[in-house]
C-alpha positions as CSV (number, residue, x, y, z in Angstrom):
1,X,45.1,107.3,67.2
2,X,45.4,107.6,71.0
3,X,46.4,105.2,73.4
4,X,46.1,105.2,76.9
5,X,49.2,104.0,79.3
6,X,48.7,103.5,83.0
7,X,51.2,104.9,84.8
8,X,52.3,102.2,87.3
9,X,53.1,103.2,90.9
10,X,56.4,103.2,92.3
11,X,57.4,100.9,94.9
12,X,57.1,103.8,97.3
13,X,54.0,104.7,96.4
14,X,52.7,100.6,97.5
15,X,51.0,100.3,100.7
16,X,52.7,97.7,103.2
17,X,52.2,96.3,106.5
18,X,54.0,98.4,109.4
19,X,55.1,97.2,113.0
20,X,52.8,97.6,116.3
21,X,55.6,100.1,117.4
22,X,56.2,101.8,114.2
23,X,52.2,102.3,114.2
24,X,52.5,104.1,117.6
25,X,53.8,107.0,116.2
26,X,52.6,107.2,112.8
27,X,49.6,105.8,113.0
28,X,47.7,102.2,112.0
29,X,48.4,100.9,108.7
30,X,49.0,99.8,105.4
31,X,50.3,103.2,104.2
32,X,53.1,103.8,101.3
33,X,56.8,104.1,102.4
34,X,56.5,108.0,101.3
35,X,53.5,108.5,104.1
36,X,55.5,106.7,107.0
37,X,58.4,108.8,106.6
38,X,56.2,112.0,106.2
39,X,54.2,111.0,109.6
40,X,57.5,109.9,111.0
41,X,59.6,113.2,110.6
42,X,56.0,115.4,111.5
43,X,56.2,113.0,115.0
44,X,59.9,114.1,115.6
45,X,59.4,117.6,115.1
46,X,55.8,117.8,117.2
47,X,57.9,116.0,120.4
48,X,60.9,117.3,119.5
49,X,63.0,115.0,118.8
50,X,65.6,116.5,116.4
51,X,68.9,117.7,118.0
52,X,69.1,121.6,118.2
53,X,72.7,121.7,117.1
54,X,72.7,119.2,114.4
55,X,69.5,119.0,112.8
56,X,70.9,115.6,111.3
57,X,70.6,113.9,114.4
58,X,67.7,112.5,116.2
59,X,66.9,111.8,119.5
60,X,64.9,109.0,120.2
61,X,62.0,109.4,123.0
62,X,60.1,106.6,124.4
63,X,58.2,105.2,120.9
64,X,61.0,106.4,118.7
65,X,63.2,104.1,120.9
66,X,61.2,100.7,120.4
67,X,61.9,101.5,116.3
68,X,65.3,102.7,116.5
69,X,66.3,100.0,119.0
70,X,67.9,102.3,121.3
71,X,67.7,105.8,122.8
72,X,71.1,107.0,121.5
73,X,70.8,109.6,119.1
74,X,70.7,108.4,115.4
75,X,71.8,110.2,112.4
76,X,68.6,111.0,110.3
77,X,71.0,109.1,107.0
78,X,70.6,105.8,109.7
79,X,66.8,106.4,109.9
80,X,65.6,104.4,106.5
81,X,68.0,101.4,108.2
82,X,66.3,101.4,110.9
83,X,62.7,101.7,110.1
84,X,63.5,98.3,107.6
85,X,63.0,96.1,110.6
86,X,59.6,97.0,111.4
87,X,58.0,97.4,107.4
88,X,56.7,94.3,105.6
């Protein structure tokens, strides 16, 4: 006797509704949590945005600014925070 089980996504896997800034830099959505950080860390390391001594650290340019909320460097930890505000 088989049965079949659906294997439900995870909340990370769920589309959701993402902020006119967050969408200039990774692009229009819905899109899953797991895409907006993958787009999100391929933006910081095209204009790079990462600091050379500590990779942890991130410095915000003119988009990354409107999500972060300022242009002081953020730890990459602080990121997920951050990005909270402008996810629905």
């Amino acid at each position: 006797m088989a049965t079949t089980t659906k294997k439900k996504n995870s909340a990370f896997m769920q589309p959701v509704e993402i902020s006119d800034d967050l969408a200039a830099v990774v692009g229009a959505g819905p899109m899953p949590r797991t895409e907006i950080i993958k787009k999100l860390w391929a933006y910081i390391k095209k204009n790079r945005c990462q600091d050379t001594e500590n990779k942890r650290n991130i410095i915000p340019d003119e988009k990354l600014a409107k999500v972060f909320g300022s242009k002081n460097p953020i730890n990459m930890f602080q990121m997920t925070k951050k990005l909270s505000k402008h996810i629905k």
